[in-house]
Phi, psi and omega in degrees: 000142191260144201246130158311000210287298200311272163341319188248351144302277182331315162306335223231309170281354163302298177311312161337310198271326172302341173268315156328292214267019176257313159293328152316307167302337174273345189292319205273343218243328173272003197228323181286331185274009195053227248006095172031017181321122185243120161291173182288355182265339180316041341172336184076170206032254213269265185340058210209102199290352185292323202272347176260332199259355201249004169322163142272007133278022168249044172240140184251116149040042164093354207233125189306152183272343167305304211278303175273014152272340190289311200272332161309311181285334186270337120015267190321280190337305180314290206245020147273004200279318192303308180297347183271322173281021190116299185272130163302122195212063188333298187310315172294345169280305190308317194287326194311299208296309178307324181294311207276329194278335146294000176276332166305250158019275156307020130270354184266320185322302205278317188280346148337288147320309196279347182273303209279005195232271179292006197008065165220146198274113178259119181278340194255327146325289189306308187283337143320299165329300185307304181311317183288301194321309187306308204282349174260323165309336199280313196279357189310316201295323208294346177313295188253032133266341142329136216226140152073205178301334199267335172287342167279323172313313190285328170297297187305342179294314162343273186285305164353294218280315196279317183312296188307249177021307212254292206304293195301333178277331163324296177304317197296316197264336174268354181293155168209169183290135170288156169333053150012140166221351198219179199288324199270314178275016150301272193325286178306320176262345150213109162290342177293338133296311196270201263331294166302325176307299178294004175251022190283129184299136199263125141286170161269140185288350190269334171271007149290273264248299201041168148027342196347075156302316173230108189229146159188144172130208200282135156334296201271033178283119159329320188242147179217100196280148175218129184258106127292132186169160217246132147279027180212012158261128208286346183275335167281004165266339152303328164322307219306295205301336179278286203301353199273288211309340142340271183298331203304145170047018146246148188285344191255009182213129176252155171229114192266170196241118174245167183238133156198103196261120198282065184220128165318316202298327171247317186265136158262031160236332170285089189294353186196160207266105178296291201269086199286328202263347183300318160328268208315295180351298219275294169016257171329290212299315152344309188278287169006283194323315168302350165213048157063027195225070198266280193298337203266327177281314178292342165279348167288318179315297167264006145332319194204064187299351170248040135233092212212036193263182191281356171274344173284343176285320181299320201285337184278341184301305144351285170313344234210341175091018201264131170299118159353287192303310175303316183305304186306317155338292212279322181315333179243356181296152188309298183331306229255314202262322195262014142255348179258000173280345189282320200296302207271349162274313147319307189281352178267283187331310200273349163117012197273160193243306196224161172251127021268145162218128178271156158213118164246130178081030168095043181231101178349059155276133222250136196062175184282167178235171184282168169328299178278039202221326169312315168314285192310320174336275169315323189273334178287273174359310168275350177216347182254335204247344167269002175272341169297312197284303154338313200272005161066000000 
């Protein structure tokens, strides 16, 4: 006699996981629209669902992966619901069997990735994890209620489901565009980036650059990133680590450090204090600058972005060799608080809204970019847009 028990757990981790992988939709959909959003799972270092859900994996064949957890699960819910009510429904257990076990199969894919690539811990992704795992252990038994042909349908849905699944999700997330070298292969492997860059808007770089107090790389470089960004934002720390490894040992590229601190306290565009340490940061990082240590206090900084209160500014100032007395001096002085407001008044004149936002050679881009796309950057900067402007 067939018992609903089975059915109506599996239905109920189906909802479960729609509602999970619905918050997932919200994480991705607020960190995609910037102004500094932080979720309550960010945790900073290892433990930081922003940086695995706001990644380029967590796209799927174009499809968000939150998004095509949402239709999975509602899938499911859908046609475990005849077996949660009572009716026996061979086609519907098999359809049960595929899902989770393709659902399984793109989790094993995605926490790979999100351990063996980014190495960072996303707790509402584990917790997706958790929901599938629970829900393909609930439907398994459905196999062998199965008669026939439809018990061989549910074992190949089985093994299908985890094999396709775990191989297709394996390709999605790890491919990524290969290396550019000319205008033309930019153009052939995403033309769909080389459009949008060019339709992007341009400042004049001598006002993006201003004063460019904290720079490094070649004078004489073609191309010149200019970063506004909060050292207490979790997505320019995502940054921090692609430009330094960017810039590092090329000649073709210079980098300038702008401030813009998502905090009431210094921005007067910023109504309520996102950043409560960011001001103070920027401070700190100023006076650093002021004893020749920008950069090196600026890589502590975002080392360590949950920590960024002022006895901890003192301790990396130490850690970096910076003198104590002066730094504590320069840290509360006017002077001091009115470059980096010179920074954040700039950066509202020139349109930036969020952090990080670069321009290069003044041409706006609002947010961080993946790895390969700093290259198509660079290579359009250096050969299409000065053979435009020569040819006048």
């Amino acid at each position: 006699m067939h018992s609903p028990t089975r059915h109506r757990v599996a239905v109920l981790l189906a909802l479960v996981g729609v509602v999970v992988a619905s918050y997932a939709a919200y994480i991705d959909a607020r960190l995609t629209s910037g102004g500094g959003y932080t979720s309550v799972c960010n945790l900073g270092g290892t433990i930081n669902c922003d940086a695995v859900i706001g990644s380029r994996y967590s796209r799927l064949f174009g499809i968000s992966v939150a998004h095509a957890g949402i239709i999975g699960f509602a899938l499911g819910a859908a046609v475990g619901l005849p077996g949660a009510l009572g009716v026996t429904s061979g086609l519907a257990d098999v359809a049960s069997l595929a899902l989770a076990s393709g659902s399984l199969g793109f989790a094993l894919a995605l926490a790979g990735v999100m351990l063996g690539v980014l190495k960072k811990v996303c707790l509402v992704c584990l917790s997706l994890d958790a929901v599938i795992i629970a829900w393909f252990v609930t439907v398994l038994p459905f196999t062998e209620r199965l008669n026939g042909s439809l018990r061989t349908a549910a074992r190949v849905a089985i093994a299908g489901g985890i094999v396709l699944a775990l191989a297709g999700g394996t390709w999605a997330t790890a491919r990524g565009p290969s290396v550019a070298h000319t205008i033309e292969e930019v153009k052939a492997q995403d033309g769909k980036f080389y459009d949008l860059y060019m339709k992007l808007p341009v400042r004049p770089a001598a006002d993006v650059e201003g004063p460019a107090r904290h720079q490094k790389g070649s004078a004489n470089a073609p191309v010149t990133i200019v970063e506004f960004s909060d050292f207490e934002c979790p997505a320019c720390g995502g940054a921090f680590g692609d430009l330094k490894r960017f810039v590092a040992d090329r000649r073709d590229v210079r980098m300038v450090f702008r401030h813009f601190p998502l905090d009431s306290a210094c921005n007067p565009a910023v109504q309520h204090s996102m950043h409560a340490d960011a001001c103070l940061a920027a401070f700190a990082a100023e006076c650093a600058g002021e004893q020749g240590r920008f950069w090196e206090y600026h890589d502590q900084l975002f080392q360590h972005q949950k920590a960024l209160d002022r006895d901890s500014l003192f301790r990396y100032a130490r850690d970096v060799g910076i003198e104590i007395p002066a730094f504590r001096t320069c840290l509360d002085a006017p002077e001091t608080r009115a470059r980096v407001v010179e920074d954040i008044e700039v950066g509202l004149k020139l349109g930036v809204a969020s952090t990080p936002t670069l321009f290069f050679n003044g041409r706006i881009v609002d947010g961080a970019l993946e790895p390969p796309y700093y290259d198509y950057a660079l290579i359009i900067e250096k050969h299409e847009i000065p053979a435009r402007s020569g040819g006048g």
